[in-house]
C-alpha positions in Angstrom: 72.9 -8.1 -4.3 70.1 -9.1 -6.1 68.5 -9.6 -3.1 69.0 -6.5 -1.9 67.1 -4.7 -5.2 64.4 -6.6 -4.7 64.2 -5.3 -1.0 64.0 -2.1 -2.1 61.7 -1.9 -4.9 59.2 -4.1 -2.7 59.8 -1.3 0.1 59.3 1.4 -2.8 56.0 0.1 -3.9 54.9 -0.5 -0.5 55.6 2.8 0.7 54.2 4.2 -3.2 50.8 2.5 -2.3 50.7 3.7 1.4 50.8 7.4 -0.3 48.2 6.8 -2.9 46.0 5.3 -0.2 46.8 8.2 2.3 45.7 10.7 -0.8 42.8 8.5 -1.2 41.3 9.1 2.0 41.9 12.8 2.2 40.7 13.0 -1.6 37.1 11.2 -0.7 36.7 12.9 3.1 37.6 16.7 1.3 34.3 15.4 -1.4 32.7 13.9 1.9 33.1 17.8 3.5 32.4 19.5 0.6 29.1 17.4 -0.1 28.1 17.6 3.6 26.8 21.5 2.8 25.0 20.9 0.0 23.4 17.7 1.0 22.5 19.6 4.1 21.4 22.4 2.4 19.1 20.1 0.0 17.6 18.3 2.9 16.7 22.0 4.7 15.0 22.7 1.2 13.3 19.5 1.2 11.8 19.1 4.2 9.7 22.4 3.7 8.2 21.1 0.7 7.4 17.7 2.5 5.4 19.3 4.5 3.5 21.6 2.2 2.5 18.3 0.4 1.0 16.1 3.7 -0.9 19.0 5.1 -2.5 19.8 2.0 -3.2 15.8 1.9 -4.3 16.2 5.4 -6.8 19.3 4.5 -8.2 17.3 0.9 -8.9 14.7 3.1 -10.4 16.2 5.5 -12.6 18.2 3.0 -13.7 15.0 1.6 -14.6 13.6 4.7 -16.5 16.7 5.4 -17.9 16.4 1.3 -18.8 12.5 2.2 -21.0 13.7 5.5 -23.0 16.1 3.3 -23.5 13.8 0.4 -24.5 11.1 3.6 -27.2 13.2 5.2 -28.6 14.3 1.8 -28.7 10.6 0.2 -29.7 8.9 3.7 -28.5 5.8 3.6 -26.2 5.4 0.3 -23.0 4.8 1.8 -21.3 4.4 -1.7 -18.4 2.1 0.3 -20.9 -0.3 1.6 -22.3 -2.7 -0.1 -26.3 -3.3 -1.0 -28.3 -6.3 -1.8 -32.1 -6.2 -3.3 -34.3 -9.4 -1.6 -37.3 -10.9 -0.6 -38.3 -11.3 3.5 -38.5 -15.2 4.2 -38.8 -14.8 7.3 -39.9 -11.9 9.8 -40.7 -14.3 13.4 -37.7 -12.6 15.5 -37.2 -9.7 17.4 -36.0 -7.3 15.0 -34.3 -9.7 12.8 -35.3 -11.0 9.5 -34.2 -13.6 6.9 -33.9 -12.1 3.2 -33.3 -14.1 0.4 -31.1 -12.5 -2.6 -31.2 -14.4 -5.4 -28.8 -14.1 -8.4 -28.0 -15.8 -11.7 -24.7 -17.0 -12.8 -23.5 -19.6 -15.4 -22.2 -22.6 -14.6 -18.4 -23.0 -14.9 -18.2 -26.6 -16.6 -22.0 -26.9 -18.3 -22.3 -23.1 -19.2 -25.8 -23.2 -18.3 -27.1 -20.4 -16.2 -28.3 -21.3 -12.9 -30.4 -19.5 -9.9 -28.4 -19.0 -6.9 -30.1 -18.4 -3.6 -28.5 -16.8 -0.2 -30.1 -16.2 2.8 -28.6 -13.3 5.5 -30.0 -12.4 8.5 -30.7 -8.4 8.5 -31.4 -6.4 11.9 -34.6 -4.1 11.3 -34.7 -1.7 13.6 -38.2 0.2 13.1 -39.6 -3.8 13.2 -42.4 -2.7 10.4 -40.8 -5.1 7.6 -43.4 -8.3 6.9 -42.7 -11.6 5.5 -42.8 -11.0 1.7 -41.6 -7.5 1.5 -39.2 -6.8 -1.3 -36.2 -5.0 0.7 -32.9 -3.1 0.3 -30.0 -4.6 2.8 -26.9 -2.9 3.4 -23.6 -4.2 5.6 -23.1 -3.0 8.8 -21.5 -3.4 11.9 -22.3 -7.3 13.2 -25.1 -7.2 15.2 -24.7 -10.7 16.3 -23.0 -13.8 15.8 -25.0 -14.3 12.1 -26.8 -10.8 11.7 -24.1 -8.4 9.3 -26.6 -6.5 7.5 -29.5 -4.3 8.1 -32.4 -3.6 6.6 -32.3 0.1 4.8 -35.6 0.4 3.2 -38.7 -1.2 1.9 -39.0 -1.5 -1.8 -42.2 -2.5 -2.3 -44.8 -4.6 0.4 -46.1 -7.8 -0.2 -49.9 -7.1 -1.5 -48.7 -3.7 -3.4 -47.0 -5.1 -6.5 -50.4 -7.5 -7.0 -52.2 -4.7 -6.6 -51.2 -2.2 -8.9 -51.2 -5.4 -11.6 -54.1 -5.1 -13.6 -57.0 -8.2 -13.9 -56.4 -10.2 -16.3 -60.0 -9.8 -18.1 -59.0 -5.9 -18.4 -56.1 -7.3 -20.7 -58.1 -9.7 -22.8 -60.8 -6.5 -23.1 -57.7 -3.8 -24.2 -55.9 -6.7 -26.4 -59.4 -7.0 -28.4 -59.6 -3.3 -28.8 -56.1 -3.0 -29.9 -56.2 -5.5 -32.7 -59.9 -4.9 -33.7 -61.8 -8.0 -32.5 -65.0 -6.1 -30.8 -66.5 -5.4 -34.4 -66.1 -9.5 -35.1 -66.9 -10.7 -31.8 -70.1 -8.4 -31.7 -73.3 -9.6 -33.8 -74.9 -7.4 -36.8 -77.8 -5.3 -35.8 -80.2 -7.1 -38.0 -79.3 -10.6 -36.7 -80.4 -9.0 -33.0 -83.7 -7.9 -34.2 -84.3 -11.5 -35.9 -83.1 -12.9 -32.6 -85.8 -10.7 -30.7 -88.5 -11.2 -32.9 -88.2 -15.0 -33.2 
């Protein structure tokens, strides 16, 4: 008999959990429908909004791009997204290619003193005018060969100009006695010149 109880309450339970699972399911697909609309409904007013936001990336970019060719034509050759290097021609004996030498200071990472750093890159120049000694602006570029990555975008300064516009050094010595007053010792008294004539 006890066997028997036993047989029914396990039947009882089983039968009490098939119906809470059955209400279960229709419990989570009724939320299931009922979310479906309004997650449809979201997505509809989404997507409209998505949309606003890329084309209006689409046009800022594009008025950018448009902004960058302006500031391009009007600067000339400051391509702000391109590196520039300042250096000296070493060398100017190929065809449209020259050797510049940039040279930059850094401090030594163990004795901390600061040390000159030479490179050399090989720039294409197209209008072929640059000289050996020239003090030039280089920019990257497409690679023109297997070494040449930079071009040559203008020339600071030529190689006689800077020694040039220096003044002699006897015009300093003469301005450096003026400033500090030594003209009036340097120069003899009147009187000793006449003695000096006379003798």
């Amino acid at each position: 008999m006890a066997e028997k109880t036993t047989k029914k309450t396990t039947a009882a339970k089983s039968t009490a959990t098939k119906t809470t699972a059955a209400k279960k399911t229709t419990t989570t697909t009724a939320k299931k429908t009922a979310a479906a609309p309004r997650a449809a409904a979201t997505a509809t007013t989404l997507r409209p909004a998505v949309r606003k936001t890329v084309v209006t990336r689409k046009r800022a970019a594009a008025t950018v791009s448009h902004a960058a060719a302006a500031t391009q034509s009007v600067t000339g050759w400051r391509r702000f997204h391109r590196k520039t290097k300042v250096g000296v021609v070493v060398s100017a004996k190929q065809a449209r290619t020259v050797i510049v030498t940039v040279e930059r200071q850094r401090e030594h990472p163990l004795y901390k003193k600061v040390v000159r750093v030479r490179k050399r890159f090989a720039a294409h120049d197209d209008a072929g005018d640059v000289r050996e000694g020239d003090l030039v602006r280089i920019q990257e570029s497409r690679p023109y060969s297997a070494t040449k990555r930079w071009r040559v975008v203008e020339v600071i300064s030529r190689l006689g100009e800077a020694g040039a516009a220096a003044p002699r050094p006897a015009d300093i010595e003469k301005a450096l006695e003026e400033s500090e007053g030594a003209a009036e010792f340097l120069s003899k008294p009147a009187e000793e010149e006449t003695e000096e004539t006379e003798a």
